[in-house]
N, CA, C and O atoms as a GROMACS GRO file, in nm:
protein
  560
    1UNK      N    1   0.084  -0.119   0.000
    1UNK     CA    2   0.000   0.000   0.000
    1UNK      C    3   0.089   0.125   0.000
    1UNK      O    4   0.189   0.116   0.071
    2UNK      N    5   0.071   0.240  -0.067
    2UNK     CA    6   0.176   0.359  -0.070
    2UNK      C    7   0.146   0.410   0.061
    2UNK      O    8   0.055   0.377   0.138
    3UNK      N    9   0.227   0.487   0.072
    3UNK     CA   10   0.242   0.580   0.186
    3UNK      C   11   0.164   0.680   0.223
    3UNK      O   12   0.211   0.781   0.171
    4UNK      N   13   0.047   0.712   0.301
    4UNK     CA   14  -0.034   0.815   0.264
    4UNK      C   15  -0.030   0.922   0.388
    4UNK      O   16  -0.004   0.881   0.501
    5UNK      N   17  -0.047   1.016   0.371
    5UNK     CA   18  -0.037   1.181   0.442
    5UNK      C   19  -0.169   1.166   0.492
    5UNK      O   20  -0.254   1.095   0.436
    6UNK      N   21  -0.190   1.243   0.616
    6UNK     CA   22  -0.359   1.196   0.691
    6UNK      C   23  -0.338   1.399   0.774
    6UNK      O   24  -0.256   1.428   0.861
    7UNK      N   25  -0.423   1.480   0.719
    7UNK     CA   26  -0.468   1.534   0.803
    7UNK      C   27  -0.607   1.561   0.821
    7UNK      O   28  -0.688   1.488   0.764
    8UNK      N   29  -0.662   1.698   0.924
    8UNK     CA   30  -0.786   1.690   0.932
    8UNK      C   31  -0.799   1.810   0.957
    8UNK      O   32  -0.690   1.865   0.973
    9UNK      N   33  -0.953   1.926   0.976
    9UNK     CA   34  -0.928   1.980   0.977
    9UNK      C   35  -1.099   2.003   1.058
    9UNK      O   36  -1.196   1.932   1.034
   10UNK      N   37  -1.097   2.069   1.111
   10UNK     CA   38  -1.230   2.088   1.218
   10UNK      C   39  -1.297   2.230   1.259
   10UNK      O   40  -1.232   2.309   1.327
   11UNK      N   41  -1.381   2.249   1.231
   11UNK     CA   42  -1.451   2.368   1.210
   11UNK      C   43  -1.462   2.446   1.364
   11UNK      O   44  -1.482   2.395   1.474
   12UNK      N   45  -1.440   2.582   1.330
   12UNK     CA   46  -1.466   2.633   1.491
   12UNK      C   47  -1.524   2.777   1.462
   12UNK      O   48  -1.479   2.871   1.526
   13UNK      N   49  -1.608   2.794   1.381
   13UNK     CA   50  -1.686   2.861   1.336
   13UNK      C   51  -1.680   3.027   1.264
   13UNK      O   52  -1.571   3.075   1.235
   14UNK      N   53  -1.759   3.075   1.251
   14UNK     CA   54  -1.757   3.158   1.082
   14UNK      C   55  -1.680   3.124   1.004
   14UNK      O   56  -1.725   3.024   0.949
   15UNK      N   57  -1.553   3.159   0.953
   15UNK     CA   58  -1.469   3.061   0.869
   15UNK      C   59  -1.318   2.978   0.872
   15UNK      O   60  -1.237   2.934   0.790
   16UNK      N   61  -1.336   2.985   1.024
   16UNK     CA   62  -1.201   2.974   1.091
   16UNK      C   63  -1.205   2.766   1.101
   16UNK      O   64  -1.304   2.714   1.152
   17UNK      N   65  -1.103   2.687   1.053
   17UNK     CA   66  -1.098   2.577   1.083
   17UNK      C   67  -0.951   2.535   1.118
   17UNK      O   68  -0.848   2.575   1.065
   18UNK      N   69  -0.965   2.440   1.225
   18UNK     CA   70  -0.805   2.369   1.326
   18UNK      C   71  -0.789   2.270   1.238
   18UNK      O   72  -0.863   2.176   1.212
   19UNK      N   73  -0.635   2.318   1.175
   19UNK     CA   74  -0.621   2.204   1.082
   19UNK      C   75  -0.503   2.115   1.188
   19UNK      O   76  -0.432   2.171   1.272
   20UNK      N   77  -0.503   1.975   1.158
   20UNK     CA   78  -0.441   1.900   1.256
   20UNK      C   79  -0.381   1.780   1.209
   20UNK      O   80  -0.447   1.688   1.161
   21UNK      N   81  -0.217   1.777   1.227
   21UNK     CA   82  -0.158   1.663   1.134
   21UNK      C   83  -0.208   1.531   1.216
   21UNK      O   84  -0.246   1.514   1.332
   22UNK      N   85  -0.190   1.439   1.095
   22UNK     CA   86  -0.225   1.301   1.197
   22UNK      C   87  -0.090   1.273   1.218
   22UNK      O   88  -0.084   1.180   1.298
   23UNK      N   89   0.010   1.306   1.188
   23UNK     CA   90   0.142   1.240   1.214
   23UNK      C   91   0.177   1.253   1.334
   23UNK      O   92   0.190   1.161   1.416
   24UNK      N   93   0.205   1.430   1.360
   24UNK     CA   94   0.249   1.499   1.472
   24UNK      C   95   0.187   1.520   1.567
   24UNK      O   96   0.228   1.520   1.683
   25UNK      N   97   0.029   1.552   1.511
   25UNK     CA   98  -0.057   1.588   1.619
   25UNK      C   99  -0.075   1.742   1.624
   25UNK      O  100  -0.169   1.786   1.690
   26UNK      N  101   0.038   1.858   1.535
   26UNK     CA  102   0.035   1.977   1.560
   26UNK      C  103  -0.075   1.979   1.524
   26UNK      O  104  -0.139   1.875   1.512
   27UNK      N  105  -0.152   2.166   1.483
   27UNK     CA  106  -0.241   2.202   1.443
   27UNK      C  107  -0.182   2.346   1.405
   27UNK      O  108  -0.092   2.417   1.452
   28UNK      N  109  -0.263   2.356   1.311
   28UNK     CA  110  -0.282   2.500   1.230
   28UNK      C  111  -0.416   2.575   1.186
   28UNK      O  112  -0.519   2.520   1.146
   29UNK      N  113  -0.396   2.708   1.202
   29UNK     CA  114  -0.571   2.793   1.147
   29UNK      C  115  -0.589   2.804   1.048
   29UNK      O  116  -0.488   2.795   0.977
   30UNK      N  117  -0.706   2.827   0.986
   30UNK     CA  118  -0.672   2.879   0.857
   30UNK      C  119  -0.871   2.915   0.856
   30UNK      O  120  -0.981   2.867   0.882
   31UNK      N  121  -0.789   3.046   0.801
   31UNK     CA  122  -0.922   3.167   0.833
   31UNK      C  123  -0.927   3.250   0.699
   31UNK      O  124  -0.837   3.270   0.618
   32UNK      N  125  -1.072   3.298   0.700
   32UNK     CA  126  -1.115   3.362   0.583
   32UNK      C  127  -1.235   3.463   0.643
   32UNK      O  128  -1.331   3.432   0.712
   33UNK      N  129  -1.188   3.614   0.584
   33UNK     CA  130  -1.280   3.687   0.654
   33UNK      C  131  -1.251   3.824   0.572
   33UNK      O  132  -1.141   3.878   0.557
   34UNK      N  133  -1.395   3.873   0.516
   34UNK     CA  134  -1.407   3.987   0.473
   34UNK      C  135  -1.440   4.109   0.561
   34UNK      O  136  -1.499   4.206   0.513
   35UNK      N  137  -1.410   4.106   0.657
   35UNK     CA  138  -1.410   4.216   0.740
   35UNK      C  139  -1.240   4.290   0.805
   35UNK      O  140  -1.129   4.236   0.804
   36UNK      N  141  -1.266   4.381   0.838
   36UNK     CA  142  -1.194   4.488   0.852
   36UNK      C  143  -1.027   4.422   0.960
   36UNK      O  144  -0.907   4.445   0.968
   37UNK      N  145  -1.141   4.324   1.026
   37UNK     CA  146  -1.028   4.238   1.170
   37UNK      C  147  -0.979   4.201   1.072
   37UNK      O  148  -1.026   4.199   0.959
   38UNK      N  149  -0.785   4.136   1.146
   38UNK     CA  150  -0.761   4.016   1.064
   38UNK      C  151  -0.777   3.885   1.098
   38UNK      O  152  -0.804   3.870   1.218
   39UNK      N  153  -0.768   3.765   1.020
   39UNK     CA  154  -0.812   3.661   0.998
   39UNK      C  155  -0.739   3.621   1.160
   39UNK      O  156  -0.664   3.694   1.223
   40UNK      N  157  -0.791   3.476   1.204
   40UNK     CA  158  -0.767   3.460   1.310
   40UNK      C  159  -0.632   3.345   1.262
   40UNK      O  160  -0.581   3.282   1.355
   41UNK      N  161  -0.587   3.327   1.145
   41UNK     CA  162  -0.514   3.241   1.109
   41UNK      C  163  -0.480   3.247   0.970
   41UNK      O  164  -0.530   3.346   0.916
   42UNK      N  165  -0.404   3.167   0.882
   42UNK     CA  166  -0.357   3.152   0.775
   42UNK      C  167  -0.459   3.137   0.688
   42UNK      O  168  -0.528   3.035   0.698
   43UNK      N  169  -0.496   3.254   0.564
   43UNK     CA  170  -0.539   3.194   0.475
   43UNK      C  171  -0.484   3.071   0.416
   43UNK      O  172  -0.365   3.046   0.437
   44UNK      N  173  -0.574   2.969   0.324
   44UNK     CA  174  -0.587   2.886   0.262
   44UNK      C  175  -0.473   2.902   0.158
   44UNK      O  176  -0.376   2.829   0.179
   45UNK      N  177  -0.467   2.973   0.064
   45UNK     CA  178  -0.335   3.034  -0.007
   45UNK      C  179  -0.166   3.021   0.052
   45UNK      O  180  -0.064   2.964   0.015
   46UNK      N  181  -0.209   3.110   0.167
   46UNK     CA  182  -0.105   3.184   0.257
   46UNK      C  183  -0.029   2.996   0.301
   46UNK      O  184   0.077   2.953   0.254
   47UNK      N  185  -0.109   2.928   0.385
   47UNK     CA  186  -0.070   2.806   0.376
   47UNK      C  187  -0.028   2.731   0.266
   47UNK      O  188   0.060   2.647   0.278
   48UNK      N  189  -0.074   2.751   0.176
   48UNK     CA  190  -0.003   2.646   0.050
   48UNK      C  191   0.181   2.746  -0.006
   48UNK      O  192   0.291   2.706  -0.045
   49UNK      N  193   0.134   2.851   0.015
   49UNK     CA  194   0.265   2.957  -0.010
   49UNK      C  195   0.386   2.940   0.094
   49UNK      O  196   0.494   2.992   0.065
   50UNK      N  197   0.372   2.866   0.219
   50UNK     CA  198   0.426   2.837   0.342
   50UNK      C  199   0.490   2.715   0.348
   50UNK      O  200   0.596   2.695   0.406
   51UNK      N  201   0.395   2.597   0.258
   51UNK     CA  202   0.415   2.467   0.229
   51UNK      C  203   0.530   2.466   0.150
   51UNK      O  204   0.625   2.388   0.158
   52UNK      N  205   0.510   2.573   0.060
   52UNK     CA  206   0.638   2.563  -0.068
   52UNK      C  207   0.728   2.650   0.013
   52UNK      O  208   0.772   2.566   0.092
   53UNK      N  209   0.762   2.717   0.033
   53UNK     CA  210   0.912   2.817   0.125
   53UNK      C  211   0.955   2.661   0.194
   53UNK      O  212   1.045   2.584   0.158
   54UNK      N  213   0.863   2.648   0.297
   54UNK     CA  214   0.909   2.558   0.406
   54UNK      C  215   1.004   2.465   0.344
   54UNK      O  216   1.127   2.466   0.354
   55UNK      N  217   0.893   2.347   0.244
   55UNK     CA  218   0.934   2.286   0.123
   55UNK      C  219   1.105   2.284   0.096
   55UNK      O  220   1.198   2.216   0.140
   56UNK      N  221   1.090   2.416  -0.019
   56UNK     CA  222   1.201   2.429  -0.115
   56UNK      C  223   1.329   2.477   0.038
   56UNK      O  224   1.446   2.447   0.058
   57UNK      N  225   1.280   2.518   0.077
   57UNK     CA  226   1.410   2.589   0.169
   57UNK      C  227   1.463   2.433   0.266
   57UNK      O  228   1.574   2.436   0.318
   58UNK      N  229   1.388   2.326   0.279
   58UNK     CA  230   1.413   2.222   0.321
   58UNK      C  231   1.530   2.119   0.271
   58UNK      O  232   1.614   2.052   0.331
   59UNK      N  233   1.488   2.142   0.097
   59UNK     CA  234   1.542   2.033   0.017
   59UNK      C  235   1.659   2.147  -0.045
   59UNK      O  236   1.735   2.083  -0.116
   60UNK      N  237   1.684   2.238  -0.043
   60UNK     CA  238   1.793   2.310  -0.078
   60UNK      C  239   1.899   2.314   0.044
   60UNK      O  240   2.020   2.295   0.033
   61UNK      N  241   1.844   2.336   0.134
   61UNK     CA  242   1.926   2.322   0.244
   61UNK      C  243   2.046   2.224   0.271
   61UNK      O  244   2.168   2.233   0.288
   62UNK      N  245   1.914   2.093   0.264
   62UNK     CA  246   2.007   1.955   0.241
   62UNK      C  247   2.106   1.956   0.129
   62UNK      O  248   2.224   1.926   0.138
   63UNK      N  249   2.037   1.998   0.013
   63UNK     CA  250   2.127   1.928  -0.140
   63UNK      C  251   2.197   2.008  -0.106
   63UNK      O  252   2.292   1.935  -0.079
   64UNK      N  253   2.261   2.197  -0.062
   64UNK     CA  254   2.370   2.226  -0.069
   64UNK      C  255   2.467   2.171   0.055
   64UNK      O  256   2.589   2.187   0.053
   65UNK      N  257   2.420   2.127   0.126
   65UNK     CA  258   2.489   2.053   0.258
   65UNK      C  259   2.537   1.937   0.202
   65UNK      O  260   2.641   1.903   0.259
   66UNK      N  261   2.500   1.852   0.099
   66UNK     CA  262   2.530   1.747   0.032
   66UNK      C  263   2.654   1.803  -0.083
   66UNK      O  264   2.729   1.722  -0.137
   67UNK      N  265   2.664   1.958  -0.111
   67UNK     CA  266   2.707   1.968  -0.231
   67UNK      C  267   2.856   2.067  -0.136
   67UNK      O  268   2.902   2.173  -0.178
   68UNK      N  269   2.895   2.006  -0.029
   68UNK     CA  270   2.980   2.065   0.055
   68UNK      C  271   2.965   2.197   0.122
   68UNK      O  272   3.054   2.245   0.192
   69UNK      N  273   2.846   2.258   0.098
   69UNK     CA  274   2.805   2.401   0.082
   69UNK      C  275   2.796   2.420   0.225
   69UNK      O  276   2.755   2.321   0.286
   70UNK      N  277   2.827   2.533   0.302
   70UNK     CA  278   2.792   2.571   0.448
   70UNK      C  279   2.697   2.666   0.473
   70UNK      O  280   2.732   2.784   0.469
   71UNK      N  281   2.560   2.631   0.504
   71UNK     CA  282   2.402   2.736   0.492
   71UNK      C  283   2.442   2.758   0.704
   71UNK      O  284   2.451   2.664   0.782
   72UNK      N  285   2.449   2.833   0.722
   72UNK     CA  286   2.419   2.944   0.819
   72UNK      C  287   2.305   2.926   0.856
   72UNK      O  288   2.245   2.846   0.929
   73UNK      N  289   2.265   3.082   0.749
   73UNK     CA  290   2.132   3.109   0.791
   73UNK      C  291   2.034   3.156   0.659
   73UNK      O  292   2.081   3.232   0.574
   74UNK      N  293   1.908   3.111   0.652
   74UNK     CA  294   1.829   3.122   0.516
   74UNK      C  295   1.697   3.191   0.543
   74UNK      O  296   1.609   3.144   0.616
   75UNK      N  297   1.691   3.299   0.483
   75UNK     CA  298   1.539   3.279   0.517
   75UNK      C  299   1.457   3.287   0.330
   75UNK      O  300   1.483   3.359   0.233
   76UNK      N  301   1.365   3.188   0.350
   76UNK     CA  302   1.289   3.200   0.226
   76UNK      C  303   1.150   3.276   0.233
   76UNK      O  304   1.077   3.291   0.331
   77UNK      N  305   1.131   3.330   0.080
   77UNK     CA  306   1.044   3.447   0.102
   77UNK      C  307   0.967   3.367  -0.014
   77UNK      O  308   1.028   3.295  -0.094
   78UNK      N  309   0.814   3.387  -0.016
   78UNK     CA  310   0.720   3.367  -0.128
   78UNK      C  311   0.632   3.513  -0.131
   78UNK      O  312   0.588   3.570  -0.031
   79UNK      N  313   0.615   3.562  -0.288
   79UNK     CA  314   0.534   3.657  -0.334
   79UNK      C  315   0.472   3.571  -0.474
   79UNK      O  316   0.522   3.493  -0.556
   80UNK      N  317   0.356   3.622  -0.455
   80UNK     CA  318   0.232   3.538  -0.543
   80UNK      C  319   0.116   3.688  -0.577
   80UNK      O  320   0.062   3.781  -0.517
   81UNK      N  321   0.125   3.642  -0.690
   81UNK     CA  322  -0.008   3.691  -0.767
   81UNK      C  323  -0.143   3.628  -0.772
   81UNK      O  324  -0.146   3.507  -0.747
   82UNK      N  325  -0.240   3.677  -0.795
   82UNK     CA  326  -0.339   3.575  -0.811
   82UNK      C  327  -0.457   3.654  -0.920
   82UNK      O  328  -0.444   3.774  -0.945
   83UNK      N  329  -0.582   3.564  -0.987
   83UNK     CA  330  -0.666   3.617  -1.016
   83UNK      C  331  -0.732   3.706  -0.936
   83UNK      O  332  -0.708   3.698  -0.815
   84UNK      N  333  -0.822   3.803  -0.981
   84UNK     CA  334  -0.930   3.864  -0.946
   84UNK      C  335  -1.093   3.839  -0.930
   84UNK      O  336  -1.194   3.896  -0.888
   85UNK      N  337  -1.053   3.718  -0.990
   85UNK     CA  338  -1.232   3.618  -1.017
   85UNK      C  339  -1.190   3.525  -0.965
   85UNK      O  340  -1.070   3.498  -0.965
   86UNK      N  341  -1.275   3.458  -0.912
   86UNK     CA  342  -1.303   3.309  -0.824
   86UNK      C  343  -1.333   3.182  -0.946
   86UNK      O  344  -1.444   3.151  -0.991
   87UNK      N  345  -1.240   3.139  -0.971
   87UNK     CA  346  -1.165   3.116  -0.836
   87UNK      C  347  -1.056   3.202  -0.850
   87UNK      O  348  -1.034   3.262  -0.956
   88UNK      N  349  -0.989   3.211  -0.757
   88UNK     CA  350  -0.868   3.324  -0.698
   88UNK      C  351  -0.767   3.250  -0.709
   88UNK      O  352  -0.721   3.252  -0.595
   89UNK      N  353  -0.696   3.180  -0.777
   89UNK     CA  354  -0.587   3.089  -0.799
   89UNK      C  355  -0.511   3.197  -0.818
   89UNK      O  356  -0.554   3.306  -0.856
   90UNK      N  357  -0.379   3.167  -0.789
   90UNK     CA  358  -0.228   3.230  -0.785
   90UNK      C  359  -0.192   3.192  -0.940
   90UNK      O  360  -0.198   3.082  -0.995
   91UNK      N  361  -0.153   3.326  -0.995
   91UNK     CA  362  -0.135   3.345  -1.145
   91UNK      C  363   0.070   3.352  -1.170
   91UNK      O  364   0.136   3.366  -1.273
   92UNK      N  365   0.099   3.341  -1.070
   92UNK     CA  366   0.251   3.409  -1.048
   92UNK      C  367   0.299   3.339  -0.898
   92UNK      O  368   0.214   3.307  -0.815
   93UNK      N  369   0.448   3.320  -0.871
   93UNK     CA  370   0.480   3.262  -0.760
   93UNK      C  371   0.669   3.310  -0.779
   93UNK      O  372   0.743   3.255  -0.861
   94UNK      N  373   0.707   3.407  -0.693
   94UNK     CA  374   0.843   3.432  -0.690
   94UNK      C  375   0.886   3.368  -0.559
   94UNK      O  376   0.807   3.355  -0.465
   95UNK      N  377   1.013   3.330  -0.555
   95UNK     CA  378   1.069   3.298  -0.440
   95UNK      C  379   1.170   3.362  -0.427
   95UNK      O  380   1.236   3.391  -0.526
   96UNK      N  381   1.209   3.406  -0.287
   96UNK     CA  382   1.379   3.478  -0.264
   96UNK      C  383   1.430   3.392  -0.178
   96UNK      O  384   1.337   3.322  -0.138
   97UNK      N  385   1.512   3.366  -0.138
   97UNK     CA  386   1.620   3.254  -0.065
   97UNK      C  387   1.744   3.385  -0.051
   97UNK      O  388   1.822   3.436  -0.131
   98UNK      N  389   1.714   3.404   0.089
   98UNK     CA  390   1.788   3.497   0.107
   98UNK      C  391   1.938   3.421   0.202
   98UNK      O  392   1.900   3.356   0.299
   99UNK      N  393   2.072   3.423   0.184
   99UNK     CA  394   2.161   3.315   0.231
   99UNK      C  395   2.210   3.455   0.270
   99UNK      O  396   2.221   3.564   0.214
  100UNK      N  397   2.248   3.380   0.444
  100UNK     CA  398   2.370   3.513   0.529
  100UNK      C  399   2.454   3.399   0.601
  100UNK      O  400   2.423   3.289   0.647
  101UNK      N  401   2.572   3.468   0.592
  101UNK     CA  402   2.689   3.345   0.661
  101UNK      C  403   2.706   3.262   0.566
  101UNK      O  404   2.682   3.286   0.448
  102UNK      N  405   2.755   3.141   0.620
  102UNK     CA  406   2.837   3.057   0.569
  102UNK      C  407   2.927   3.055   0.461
  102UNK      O  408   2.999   3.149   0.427
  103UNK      N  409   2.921   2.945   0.408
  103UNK     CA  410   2.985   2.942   0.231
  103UNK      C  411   2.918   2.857   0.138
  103UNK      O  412   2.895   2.737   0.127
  104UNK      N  413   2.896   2.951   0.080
  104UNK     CA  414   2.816   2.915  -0.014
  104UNK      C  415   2.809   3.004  -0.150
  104UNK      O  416   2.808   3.125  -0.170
  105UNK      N  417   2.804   2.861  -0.256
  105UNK     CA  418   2.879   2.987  -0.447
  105UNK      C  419   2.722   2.963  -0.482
  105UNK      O  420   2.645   2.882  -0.431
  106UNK      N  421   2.698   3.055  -0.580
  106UNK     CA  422   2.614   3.100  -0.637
  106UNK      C  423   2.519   2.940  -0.735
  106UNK      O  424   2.406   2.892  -0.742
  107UNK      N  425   2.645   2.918  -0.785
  107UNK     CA  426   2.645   2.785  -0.896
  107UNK      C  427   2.533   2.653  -0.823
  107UNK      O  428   2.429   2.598  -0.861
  108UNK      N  429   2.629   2.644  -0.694
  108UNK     CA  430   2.542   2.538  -0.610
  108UNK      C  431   2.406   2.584  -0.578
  108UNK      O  432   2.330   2.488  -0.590
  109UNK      N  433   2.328   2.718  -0.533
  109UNK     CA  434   2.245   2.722  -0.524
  109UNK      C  435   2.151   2.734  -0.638
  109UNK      O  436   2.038   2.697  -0.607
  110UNK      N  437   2.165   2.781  -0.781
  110UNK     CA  438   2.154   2.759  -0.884
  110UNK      C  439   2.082   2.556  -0.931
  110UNK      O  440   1.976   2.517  -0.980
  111UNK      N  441   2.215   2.480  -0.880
  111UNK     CA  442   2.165   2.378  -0.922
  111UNK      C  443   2.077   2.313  -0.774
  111UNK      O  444   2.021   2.205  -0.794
  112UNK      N  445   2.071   2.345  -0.697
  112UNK     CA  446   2.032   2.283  -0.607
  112UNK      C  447   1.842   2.340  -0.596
  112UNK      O  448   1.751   2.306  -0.521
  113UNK      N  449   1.851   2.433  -0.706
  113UNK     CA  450   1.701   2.508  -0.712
  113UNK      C  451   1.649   2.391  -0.811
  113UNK      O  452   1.558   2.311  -0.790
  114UNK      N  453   1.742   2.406  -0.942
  114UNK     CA  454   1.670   2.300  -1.037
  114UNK      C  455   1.656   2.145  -0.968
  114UNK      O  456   1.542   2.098  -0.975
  115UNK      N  457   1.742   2.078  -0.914
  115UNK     CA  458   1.673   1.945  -0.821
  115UNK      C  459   1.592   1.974  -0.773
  115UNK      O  460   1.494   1.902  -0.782
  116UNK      N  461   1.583   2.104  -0.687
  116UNK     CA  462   1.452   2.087  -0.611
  116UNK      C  463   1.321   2.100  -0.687
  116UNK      O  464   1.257   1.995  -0.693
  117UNK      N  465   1.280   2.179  -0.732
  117UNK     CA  466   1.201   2.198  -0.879
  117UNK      C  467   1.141   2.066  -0.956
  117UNK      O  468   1.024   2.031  -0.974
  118UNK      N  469   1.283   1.999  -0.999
  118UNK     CA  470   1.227   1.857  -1.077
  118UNK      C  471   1.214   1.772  -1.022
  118UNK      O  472   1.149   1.677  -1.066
  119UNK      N  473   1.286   1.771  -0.868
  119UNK     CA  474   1.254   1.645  -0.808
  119UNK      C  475   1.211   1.604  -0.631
  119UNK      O  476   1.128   1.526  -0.583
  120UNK      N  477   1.300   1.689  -0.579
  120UNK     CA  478   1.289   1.676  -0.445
  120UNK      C  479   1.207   1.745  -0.365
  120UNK      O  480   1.192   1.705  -0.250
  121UNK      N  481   1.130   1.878  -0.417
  121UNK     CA  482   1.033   1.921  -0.341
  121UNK      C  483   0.904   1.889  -0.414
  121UNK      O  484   0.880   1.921  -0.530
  122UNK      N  485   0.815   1.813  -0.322
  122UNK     CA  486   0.727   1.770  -0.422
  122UNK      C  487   0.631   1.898  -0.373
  122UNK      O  488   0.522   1.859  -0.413
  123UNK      N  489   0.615   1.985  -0.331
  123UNK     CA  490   0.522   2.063  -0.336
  123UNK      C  491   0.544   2.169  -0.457
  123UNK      O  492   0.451   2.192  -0.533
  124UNK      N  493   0.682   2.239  -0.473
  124UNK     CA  494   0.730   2.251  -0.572
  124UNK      C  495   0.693   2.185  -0.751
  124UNK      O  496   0.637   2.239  -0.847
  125UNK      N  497   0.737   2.087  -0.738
  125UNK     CA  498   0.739   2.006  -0.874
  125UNK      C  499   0.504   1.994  -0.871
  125UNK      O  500   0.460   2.033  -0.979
  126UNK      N  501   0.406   1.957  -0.783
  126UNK     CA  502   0.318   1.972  -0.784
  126UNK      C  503   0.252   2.108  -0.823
  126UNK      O  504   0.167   2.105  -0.911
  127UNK      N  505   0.285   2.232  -0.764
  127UNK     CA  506   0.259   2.314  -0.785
  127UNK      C  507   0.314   2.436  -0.941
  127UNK      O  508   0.262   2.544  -0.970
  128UNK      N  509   0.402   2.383  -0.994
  128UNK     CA  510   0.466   2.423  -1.101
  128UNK      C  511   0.423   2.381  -1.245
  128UNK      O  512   0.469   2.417  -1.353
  129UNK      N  513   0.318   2.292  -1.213
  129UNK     CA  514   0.211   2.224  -1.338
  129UNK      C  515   0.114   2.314  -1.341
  129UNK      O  516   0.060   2.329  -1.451
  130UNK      N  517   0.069   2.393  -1.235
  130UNK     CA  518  -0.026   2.460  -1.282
  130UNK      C  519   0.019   2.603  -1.212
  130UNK      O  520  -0.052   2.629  -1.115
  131UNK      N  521   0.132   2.711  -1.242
  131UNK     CA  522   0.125   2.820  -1.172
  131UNK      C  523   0.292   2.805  -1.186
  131UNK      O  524   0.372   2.730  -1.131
  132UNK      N  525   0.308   2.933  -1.309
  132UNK     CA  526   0.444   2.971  -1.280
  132UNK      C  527   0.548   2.985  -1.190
  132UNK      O  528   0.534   3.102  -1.156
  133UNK      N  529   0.653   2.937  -1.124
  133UNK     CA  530   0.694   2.979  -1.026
  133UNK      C  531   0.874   3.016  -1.109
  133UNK      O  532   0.937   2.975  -1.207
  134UNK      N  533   0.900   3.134  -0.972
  134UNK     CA  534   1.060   3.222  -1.035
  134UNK      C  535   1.115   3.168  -0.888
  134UNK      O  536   1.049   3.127  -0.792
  135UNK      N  537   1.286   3.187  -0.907
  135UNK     CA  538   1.326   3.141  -0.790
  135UNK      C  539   1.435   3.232  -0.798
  135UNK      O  540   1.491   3.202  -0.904
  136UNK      N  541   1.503   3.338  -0.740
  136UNK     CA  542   1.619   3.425  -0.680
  136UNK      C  543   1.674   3.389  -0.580
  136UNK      O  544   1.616   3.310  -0.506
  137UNK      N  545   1.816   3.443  -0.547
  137UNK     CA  546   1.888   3.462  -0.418
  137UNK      C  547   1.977   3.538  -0.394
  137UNK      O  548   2.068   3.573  -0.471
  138UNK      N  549   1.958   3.570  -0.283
  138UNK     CA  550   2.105   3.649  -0.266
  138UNK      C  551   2.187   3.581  -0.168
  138UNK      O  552   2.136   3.508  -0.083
  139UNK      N  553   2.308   3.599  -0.177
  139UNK     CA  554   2.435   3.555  -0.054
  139UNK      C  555   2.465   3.720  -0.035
  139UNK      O  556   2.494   3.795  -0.128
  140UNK      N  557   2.451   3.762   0.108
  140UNK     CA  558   2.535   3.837   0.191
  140UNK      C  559   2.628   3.790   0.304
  140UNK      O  560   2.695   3.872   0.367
   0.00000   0.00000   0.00000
């Protein structure tokens, strides 16, 4: 039988629901609200945009640690476009991978974007079938 991912997600009313891994047990919000407050949690979007940073900044991490590379410190950034009509799908998806410290060449993070892309981030390689995505970095 393959391997299957189990979460859940449980309503706690107007549009706010506890999403909850079966693995870990954590939980996460994820809220939707046309009013003036903000949401009591992660849009629906905002989470899938979180999935991929988390993601790609995961499997780059490793492959340049694999590729002798020394990562410090990273922080990954997602900016997304989206339609204006509903559905509201993300039309655009940039990433920044911002690298401070260590050592690390340009080249390796370069190829360590394309593995991740074709192979090792599957939220990445899932999400890139339907929704452009750009990938930048800087080393300071």
């Amino acid at each position: 039988m393959p391997p299957e991912v189990r979460v859940e997600a449980v309503y706690q009313g107007g549009m706010l629901f506890r999403g909850r891994s079966d693995r870990s047990g954590k939980t996460v919000d994820a809220d939707f609200t046309k009013d003036a407050e903000p949401p009591a949690g992660f849009t629906p979007l905002e989470l899938l945009l979180t999935s991929l940073v988390c993601c790609s900044g995961q499997v780059v991490v490793g492959l340049l640690g694999r590729m002798g590379q020394e990562v410090k410190d990273l922080t990954v950034r997602a900016r997304a476009t989206r339609r204006d009509i509903h559905p509201k799908v993300l039309t655009a998806v940039e990433l920044l991978f911002e690298f401070r410290g260590g050592r690390i060449e340009g080249a390796s993070v370069e190829k360590a974007f394309e593995l991740s892309e074709d192979r090792f981030c599957p939220v990445w390689v899932m999400l890139k079938a339907s929704v452009p995505i750009t990938a930048k970095h800087m080393i300071a």
